[in-house]
VMD Tcl script that draws the C-alpha trace (Angstrom):
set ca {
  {0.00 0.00 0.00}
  {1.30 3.19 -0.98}
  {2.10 6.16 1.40}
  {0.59 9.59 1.28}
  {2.64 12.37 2.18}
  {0.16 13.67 4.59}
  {0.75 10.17 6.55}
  {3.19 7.79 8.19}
  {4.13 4.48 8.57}
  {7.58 3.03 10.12}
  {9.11 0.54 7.08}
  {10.34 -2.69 7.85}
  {13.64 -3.29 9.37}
  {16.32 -5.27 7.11}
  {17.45 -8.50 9.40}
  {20.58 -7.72 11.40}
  {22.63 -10.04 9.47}
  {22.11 -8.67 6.32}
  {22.75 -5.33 7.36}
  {26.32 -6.33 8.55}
  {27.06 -8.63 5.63}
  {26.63 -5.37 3.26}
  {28.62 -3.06 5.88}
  {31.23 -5.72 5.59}
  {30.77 -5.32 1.48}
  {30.22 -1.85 1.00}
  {31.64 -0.08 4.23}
  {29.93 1.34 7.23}
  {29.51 4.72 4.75}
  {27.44 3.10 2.28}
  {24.97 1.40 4.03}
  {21.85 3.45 5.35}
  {19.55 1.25 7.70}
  {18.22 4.01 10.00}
  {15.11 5.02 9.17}
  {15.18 8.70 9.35}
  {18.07 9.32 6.73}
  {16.60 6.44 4.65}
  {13.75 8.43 4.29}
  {15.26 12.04 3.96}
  {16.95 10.01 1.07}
  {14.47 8.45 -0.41}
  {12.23 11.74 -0.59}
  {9.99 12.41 -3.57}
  {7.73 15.10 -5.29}
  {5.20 12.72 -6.45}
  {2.22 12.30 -4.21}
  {2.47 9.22 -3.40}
  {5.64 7.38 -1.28}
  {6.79 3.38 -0.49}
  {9.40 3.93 2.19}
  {12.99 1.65 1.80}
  {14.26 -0.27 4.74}
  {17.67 0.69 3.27}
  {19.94 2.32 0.40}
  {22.75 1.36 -0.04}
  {26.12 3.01 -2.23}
  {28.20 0.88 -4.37}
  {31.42 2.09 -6.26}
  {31.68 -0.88 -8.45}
  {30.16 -3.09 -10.50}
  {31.63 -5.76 -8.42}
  {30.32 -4.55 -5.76}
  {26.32 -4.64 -7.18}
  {26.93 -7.70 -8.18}
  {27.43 -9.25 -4.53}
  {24.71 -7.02 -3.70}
  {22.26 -8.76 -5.44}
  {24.14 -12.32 -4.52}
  {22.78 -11.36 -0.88}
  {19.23 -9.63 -1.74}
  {18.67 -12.82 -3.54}
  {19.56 -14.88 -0.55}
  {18.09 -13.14 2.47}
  {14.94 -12.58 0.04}
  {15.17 -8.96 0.05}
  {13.85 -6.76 -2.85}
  {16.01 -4.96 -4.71}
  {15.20 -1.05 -6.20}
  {18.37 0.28 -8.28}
  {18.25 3.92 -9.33}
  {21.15 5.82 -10.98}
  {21.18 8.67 -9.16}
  {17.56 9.29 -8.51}
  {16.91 13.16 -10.12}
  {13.78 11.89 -12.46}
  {11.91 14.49 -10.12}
  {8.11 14.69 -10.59}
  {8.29 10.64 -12.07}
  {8.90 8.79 -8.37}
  {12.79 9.90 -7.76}
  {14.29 7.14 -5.39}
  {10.85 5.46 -4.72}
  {9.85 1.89 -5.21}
  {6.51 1.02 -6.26}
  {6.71 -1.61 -2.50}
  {7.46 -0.73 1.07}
  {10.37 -2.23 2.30}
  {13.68 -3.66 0.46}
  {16.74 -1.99 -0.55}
  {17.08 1.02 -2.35}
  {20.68 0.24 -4.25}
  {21.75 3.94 -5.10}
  {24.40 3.97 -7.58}
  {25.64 7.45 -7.72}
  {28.92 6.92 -6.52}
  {29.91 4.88 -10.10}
  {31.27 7.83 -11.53}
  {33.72 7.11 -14.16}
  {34.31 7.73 -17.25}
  {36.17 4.88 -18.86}
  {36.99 6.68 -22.52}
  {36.01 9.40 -24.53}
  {36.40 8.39 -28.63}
  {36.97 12.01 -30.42}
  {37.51 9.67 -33.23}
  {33.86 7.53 -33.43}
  {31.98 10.11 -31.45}
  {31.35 8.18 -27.99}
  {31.86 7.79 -24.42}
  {32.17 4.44 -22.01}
  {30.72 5.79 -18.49}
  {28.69 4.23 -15.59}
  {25.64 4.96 -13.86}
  {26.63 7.72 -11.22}
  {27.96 10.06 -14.35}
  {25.91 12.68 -14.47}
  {25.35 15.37 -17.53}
  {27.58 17.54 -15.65}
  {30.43 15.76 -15.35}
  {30.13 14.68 -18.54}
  {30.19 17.68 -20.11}
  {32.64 18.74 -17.71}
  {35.40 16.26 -19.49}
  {34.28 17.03 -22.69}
  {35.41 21.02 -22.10}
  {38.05 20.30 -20.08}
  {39.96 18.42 -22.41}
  {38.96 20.31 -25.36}
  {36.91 17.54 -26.62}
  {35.31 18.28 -30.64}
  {32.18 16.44 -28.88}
  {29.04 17.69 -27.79}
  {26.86 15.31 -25.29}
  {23.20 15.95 -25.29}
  {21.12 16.72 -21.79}
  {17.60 16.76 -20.57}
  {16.29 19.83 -19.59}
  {15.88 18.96 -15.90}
  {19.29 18.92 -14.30}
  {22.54 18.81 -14.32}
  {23.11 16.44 -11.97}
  {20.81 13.40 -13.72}
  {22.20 10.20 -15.28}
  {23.47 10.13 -18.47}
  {22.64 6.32 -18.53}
  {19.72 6.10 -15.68}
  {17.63 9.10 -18.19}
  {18.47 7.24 -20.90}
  {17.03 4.17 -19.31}
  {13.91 5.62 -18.71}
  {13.62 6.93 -22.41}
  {14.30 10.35 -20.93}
  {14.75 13.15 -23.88}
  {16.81 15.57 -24.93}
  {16.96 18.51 -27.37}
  {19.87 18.71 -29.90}
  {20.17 15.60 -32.90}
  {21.02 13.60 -30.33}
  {17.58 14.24 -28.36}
  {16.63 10.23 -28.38}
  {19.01 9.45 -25.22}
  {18.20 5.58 -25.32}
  {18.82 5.36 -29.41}
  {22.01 6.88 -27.92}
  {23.13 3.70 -25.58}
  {25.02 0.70 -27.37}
  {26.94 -1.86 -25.64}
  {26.48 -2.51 -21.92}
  {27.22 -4.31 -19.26}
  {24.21 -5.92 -16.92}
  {24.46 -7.13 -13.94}
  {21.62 -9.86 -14.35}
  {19.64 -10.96 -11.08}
  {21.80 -14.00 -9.70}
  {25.00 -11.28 -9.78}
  {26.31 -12.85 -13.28}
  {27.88 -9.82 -15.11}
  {26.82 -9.82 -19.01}
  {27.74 -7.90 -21.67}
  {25.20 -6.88 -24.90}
  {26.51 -6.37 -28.55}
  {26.80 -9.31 -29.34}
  {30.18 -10.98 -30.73}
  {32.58 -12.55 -28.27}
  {32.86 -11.21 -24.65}
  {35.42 -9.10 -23.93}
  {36.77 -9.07 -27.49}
  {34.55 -7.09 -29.18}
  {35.57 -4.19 -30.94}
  {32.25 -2.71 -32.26}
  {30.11 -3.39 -29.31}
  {29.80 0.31 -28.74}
  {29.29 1.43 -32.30}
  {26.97 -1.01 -33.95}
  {23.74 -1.23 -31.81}
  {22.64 -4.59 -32.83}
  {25.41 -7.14 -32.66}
  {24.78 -10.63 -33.38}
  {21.66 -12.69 -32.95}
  {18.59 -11.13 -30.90}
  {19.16 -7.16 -30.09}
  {19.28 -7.33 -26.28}
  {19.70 -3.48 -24.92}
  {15.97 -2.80 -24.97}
  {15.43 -5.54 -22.66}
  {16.89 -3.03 -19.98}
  {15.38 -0.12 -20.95}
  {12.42 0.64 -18.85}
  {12.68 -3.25 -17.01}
  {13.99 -5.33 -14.03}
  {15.91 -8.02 -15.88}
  {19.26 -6.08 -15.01}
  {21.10 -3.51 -13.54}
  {23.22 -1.53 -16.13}
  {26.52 -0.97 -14.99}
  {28.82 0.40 -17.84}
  {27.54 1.62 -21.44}
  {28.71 3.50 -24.36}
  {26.72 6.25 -25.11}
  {27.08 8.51 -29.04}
  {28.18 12.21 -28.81}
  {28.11 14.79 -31.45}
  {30.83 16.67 -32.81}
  {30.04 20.06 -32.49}
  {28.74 22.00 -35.54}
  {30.49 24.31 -37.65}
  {27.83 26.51 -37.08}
  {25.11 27.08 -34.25}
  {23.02 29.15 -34.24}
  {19.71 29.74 -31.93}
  {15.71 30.53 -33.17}
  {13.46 31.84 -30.42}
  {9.82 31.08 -31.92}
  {6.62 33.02 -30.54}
  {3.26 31.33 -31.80}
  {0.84 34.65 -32.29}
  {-1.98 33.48 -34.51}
  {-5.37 32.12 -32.86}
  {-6.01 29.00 -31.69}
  {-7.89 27.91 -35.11}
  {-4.74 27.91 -36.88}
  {-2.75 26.12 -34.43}
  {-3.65 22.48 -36.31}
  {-2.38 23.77 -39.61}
  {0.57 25.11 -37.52}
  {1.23 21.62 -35.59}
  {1.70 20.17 -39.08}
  {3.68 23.04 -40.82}
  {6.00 21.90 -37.94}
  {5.79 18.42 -38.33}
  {7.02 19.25 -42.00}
  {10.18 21.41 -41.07}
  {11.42 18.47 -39.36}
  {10.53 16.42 -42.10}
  {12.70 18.34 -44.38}
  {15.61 18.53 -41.72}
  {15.11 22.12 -41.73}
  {14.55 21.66 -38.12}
  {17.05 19.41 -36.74}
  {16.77 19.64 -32.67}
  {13.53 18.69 -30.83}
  {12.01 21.53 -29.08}
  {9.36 21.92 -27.00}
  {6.55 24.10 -27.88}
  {5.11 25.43 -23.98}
  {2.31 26.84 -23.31}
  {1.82 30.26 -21.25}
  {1.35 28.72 -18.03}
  {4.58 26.77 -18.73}
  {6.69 29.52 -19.76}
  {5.40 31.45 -17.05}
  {6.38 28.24 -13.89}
  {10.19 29.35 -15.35}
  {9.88 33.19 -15.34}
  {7.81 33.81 -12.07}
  {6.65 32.81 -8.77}
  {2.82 31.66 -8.77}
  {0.57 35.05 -8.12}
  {-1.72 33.25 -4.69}
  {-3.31 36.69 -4.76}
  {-4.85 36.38 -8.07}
  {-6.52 33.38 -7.18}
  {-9.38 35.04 -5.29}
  {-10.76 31.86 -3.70}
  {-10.21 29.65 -6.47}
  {-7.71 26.11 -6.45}
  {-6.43 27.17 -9.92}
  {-6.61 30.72 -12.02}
  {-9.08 32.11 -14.12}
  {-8.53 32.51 -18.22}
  {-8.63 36.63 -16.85}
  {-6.01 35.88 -14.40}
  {-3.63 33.76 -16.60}
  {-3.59 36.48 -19.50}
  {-2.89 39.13 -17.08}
  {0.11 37.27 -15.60}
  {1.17 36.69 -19.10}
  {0.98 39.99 -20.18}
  {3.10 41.24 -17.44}
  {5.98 39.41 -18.83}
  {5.50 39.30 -22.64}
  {5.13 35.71 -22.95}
  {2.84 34.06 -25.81}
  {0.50 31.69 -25.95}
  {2.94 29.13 -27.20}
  {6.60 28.95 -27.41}
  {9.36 27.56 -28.25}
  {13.24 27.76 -28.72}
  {15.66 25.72 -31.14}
  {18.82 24.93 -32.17}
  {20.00 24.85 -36.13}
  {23.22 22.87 -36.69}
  {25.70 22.65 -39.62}
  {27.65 24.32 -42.32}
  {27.08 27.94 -42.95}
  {25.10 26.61 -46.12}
  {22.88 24.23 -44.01}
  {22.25 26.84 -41.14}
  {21.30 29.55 -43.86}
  {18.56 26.68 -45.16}
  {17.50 26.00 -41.90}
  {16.99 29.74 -41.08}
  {15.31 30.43 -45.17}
  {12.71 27.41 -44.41}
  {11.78 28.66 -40.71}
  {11.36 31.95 -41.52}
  {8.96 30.84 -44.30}
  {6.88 28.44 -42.58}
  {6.69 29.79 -39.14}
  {6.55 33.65 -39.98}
  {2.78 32.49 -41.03}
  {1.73 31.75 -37.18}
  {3.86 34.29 -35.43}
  {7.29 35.48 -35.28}
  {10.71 34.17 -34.97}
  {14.06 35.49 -34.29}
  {17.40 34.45 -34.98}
  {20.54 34.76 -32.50}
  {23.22 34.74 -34.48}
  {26.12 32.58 -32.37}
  {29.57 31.38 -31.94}
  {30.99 28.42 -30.92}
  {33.18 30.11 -28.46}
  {31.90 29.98 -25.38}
  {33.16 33.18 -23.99}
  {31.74 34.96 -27.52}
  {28.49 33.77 -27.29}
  {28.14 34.34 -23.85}
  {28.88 37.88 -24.82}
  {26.81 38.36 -27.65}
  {23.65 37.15 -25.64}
  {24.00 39.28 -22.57}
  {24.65 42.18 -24.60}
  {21.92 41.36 -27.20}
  {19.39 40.02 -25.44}
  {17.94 42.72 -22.72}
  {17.81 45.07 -25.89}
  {15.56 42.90 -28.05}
  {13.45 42.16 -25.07}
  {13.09 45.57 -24.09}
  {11.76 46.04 -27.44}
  {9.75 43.42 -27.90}
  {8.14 43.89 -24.30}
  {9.98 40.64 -22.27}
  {10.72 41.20 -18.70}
  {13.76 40.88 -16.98}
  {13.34 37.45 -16.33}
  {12.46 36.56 -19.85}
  {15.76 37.61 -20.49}
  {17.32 35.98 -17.95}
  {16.58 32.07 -18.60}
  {17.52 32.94 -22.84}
  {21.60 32.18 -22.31}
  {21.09 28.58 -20.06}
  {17.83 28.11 -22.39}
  {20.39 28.44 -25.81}
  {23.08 26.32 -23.74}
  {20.74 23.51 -23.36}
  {20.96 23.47 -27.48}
  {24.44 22.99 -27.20}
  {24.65 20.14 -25.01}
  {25.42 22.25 -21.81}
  {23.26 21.43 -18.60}
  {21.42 23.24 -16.42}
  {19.32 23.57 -13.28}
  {17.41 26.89 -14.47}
  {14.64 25.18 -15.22}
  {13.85 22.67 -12.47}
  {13.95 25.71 -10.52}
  {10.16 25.87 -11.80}
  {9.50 23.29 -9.14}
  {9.49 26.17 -6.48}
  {7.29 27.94 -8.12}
  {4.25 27.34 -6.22}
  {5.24 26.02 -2.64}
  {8.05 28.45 -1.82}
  {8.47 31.79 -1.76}
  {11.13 32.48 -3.86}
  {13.18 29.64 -5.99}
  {16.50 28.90 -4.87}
  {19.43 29.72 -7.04}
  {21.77 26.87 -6.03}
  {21.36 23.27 -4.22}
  {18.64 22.68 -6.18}
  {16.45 19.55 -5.07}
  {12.89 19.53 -5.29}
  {12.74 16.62 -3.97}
  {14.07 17.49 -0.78}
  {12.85 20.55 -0.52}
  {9.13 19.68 -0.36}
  {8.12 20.63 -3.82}
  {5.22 18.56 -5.27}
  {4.52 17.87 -8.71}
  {3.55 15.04 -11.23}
  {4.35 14.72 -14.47}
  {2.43 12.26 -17.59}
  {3.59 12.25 -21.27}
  {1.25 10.25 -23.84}
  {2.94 9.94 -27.16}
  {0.84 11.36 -29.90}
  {1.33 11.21 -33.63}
  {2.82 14.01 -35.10}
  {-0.44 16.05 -36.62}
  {-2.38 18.66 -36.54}
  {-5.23 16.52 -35.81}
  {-4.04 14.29 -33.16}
  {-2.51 16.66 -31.57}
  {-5.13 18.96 -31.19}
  {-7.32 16.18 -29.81}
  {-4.59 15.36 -27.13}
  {-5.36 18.67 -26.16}
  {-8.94 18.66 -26.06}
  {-8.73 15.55 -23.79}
  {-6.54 17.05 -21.13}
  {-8.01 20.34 -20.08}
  {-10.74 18.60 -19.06}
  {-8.51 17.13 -16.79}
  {-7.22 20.30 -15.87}
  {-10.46 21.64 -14.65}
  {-11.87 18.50 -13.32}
  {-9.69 18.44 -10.59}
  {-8.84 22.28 -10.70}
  {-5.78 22.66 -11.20}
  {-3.60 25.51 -13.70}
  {-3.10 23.87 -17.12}
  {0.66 23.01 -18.18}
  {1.21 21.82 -20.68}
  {4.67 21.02 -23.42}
  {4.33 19.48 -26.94}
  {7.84 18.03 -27.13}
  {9.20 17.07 -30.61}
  {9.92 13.48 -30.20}
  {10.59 13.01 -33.70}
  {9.38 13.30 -37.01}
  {6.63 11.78 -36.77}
  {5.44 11.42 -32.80}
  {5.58 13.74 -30.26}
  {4.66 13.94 -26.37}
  {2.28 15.83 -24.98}
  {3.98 16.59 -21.51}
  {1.99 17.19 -18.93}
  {1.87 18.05 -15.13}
  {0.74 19.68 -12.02}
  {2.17 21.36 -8.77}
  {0.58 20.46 -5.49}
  {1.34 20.77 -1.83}
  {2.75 17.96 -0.87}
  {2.50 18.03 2.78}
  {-1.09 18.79 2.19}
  {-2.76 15.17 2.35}
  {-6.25 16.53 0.33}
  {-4.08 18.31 -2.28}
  {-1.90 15.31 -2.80}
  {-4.98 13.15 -3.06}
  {-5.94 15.75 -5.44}
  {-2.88 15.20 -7.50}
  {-2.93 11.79 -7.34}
  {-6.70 12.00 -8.95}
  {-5.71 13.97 -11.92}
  {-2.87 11.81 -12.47}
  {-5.31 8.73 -12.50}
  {-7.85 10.24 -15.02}
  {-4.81 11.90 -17.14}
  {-3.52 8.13 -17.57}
  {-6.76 6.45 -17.86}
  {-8.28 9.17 -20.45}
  {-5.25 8.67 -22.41}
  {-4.73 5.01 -22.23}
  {-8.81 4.75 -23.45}
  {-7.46 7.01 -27.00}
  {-4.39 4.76 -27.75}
  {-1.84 7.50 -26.54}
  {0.51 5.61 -24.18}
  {3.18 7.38 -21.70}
  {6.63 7.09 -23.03}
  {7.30 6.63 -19.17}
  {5.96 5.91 -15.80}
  {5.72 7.05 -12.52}
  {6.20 4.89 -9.31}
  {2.88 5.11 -8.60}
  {1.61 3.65 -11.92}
  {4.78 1.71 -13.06}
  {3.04 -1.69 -11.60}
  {-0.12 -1.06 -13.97}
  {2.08 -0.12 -17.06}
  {1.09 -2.86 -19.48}
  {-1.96 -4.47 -18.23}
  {-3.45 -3.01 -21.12}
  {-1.27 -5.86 -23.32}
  {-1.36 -9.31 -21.91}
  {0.76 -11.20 -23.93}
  {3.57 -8.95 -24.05}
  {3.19 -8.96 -20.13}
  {2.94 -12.59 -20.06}
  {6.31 -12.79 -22.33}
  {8.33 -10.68 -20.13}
  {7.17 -12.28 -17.38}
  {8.57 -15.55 -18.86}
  {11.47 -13.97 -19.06}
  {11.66 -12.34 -15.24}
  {10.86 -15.97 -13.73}
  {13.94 -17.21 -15.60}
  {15.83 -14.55 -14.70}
  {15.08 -13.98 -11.29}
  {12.71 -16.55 -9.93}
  {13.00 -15.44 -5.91}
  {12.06 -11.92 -7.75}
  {14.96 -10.14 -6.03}
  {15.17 -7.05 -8.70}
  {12.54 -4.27 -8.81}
  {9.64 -6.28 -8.67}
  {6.58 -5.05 -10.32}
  {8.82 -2.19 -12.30}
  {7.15 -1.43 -15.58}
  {4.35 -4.41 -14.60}
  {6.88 -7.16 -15.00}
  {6.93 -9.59 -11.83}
  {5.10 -9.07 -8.76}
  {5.41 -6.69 -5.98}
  {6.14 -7.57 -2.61}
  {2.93 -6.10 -0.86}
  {0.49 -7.58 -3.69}
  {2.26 -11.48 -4.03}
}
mol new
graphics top color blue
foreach p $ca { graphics top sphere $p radius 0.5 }
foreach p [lrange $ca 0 end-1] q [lrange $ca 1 end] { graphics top cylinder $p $q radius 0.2 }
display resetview
């Protein structure tokens, strides 16, 4: 039974002699069995919690292998995370009470960077900031792509979960090939294909020989990933930035959606943006106006377009990166001037690769467009780490927006929702890519929205050419047991409305992870043939994307 926020329960206690046999493995430092800091660790924004009996913090792969060795003998469950920043999709939080939370954040390193084929070896505890650390710091020609979120995520644990990106090299999971799994029983197994440990392509040719094995650990408990390769990009002759600011009226936003659909298409737009809506734009730029909600749970249409006004933002909008030669950025620029000119207007910032130029050119560029075009400071503000995020460089300015509502101001540094109390919930059905569908995505959510009163957010997120997600979320107060029931409600009818219209979440939260392919029998049936060969005692993430069953409903 899951956990509210507004309530308590005390989680079970790990036996005594499985506590010290891990000590003795991992060190006194890396074990967590107290149950205060195992759950100031294992905090999370969702509104719903299962509370760990214990996390513990390998440093090698070795080391989660004899983890799982004694999990599978004592009986214990088994929850691995990367380093647990997926805020708003469960963080650190199993979808059972009890078990071990194995936190692998302290598998930091980066075994080679190719400049020559374009990829990295790293393990789980890398994060996009470290990453891209090594990258500058040795004057790498590589770029490595980052989610929006933080800086401080997985490269391989967001790739895992299908998380996105937003240069080329937006489809983080398409980006894994060749890793090595720590299956169930501890056995350590490497995919690609070919011969172990004399394989020379197993990080540049994805599908090796005989059945293509890395999906089977995307999304799934059939292993812990412990090592993969992962592409890069070499930077682009040219970069430059678009800043797109949809105008026209909500008739012509179907034509629009498909205009778009089209510029990708044609390679004419060649990063995967995401097209917010005011609300959206306006979590990042402000802090949530309580006194315009005059009684209301959520604000009125009067309310919204007021708050907009006050800081220039349009009804939709998006930013994007164009990549190439000078001759492929000037098509780029020719074809989305063309096309998008007809809905609203777009700007091009003209960039270098330099970092210290383009920096330059922003901050002294930027405040006097905005001034003109009637932005607010902290419009301006958010365009430089917004561009960066283009260019493969990470940021936490935008999970800032997680503040928005429950605190007073949002922290500039230490940012960690997560601990910090924020609540929030996010859904993403994949849609085709048209006018059509998309438009009836939005039709079914707000709804939603005003169902269970709450402000409508909303992000159509270029997936690819031809699907894209329809992101979706709320903020709640989290310590608030009615609001979080509230949340948890809209997140219920969000899935359910979407599941009944064939638009599936590319990913799930803990609290719906168990349920995630009941809709699809025999595909649950065959990956459950697979799990019982696997892992009969059921040691590893039971339940996790509904494969297996978990603890509290065996």
């Amino acid at each position: 039974m899951s956990v509210p926020y507004g309530a308590s329960r005390t989680a079970a206690t790990l036996p005594a002699t499985l506590v010290a046999a891990l000590e003795s493995l991992l060190g006194p430092d890396a074990v967590l069995a107290d149950a205060d800091a195992v759950e100031a660790v294992t905090r999370t924004c969702v509104p719903v919690r299962e509370l760990a009996s214990a996390v513990v913090y390998p440093s090698t792969a070795e080391q989660v292998q004899a983890v799982l060795r004694l999990a599978s003998e004592a009986g214990v469950p088994v929850w691995p995370v990367s380093t647990g920043r997926n805020w708003g999709y469960g963080e650190r939080s199993a979808c059972y009470p009890g078990g071990i939370t194995l936190l692998l954040e302290r598998m930091t390193r980066i075994w080679h960077v190719d400049e020559t084929l374009g990829y990295a070896i790293v393990e789980p505890g890398v994060t996009y900031k470290q990453l891209n650390d090594h990258l500058k710091q040795s004057r790498s020609r590589l770029w490595a792509d980052c989610a929006g979120s933080t800086q401080f995520a997985s490269v391989i644990g967001n790739a895992l979960d299908k998380g996105r990106g937003l240069t080329p090299m937006a489809d983080h999971f398409g980006a894994l090939c060749g890793m090595d799994v720590a299956l169930p029983d501890g056995t350590l197994m490497e995919t690609g294909g070919g011969e172990a440990g004399n394989n020379t392509v197993r990080h540049l040719y994805k599908w090796g020989v005989g059945p293509y094995l890395d999906g089977l650990f995307a999304q799934s408990n059939l292993g812990v990933v412990v090592r993969a390769g992962i592409w890069l990009m070499p930077a682009p002759a040219v970069f430059d930035f678009a800043a797109f600011e949809y105008t026209a009226g909500p008739e012509r936003l179907g034509p629009f959606i498909d205009d778009l659909r089209e510029l990708v298409m044609q390679r004419a737009i060649r990063a995967h943006p995401h097209l917010a809506n005011d609300f959206a734009m306006m979590c990042i730029l402000s802090q949530y106006p309580h006194e315009a909600l005059q009684g209301r749970r959520h604000l009125s249409e009067a309310a919204t377009a007021a708050w907009r006004r006050q800081h220039g933002v349009a009804a939709w909008t998006f930013g994007c990166g164009l990549y190439g030669s000078r001759e492929e950025v000037r098509y780029q620029k020719r074809m989305m001037r063309r096309v998008l000119s007809r809905y609203g207007r777009v700007q091009f910032i003209g960039a270098a690769i330099r970092d210290d130029w383009f920096g330059a050119i922003v901050r002294w560029a930027a405040p006097r467009a905005n001034r003109l075009l009637g932005k607010s400071p902290e419009f301006t503000k958010v365009m430089l780490p917004a561009i960066n995020l283009f260019r493969g460089i990470p940021t936490d300015d935008f999970v800032r927006q997680a503040y928005f509502k429950s605190h007073r101001v949002k922290p500039e540094r230490d940012i960690d929702p997560a601990r910090d109390g924020c609540g929030f919930v996010w859904i993403g059905p994949v849609v085709p890519f048209t006018g059509e569908h998309v438009l009836k995505a939005l039709a079914l959510t707000r709804p939603i929205f005003e169902r269970h009163e709450f402000d409508f957010f909303v992000e159509v997120i270029i997936e690819s050419a031809r699907t894209v997600i329809v992101l979706v979320g709320v903020f709640y107060e989290r310590h608030d047991a009615a609001d979080a029931e509230r949340a948890r409600r809209w997140y219920d009818d969000a899935r359910e409305t979407y599941r009944a219209h064939g638009y599936p979440p590319y990913r799930a939260t803990s609290m719906s992870t168990a349920e995630a392919l009941t809709g699809n029998p025999p595909l649950c049936d065959f990956l459950g043939t697979i799990k019982r060969a696997l892992d009969p005692s059921g040691t590893l993430a039971p339940g996790r994307y509904g494969v297996g069953v978990p603890p509290d409903r065996a």
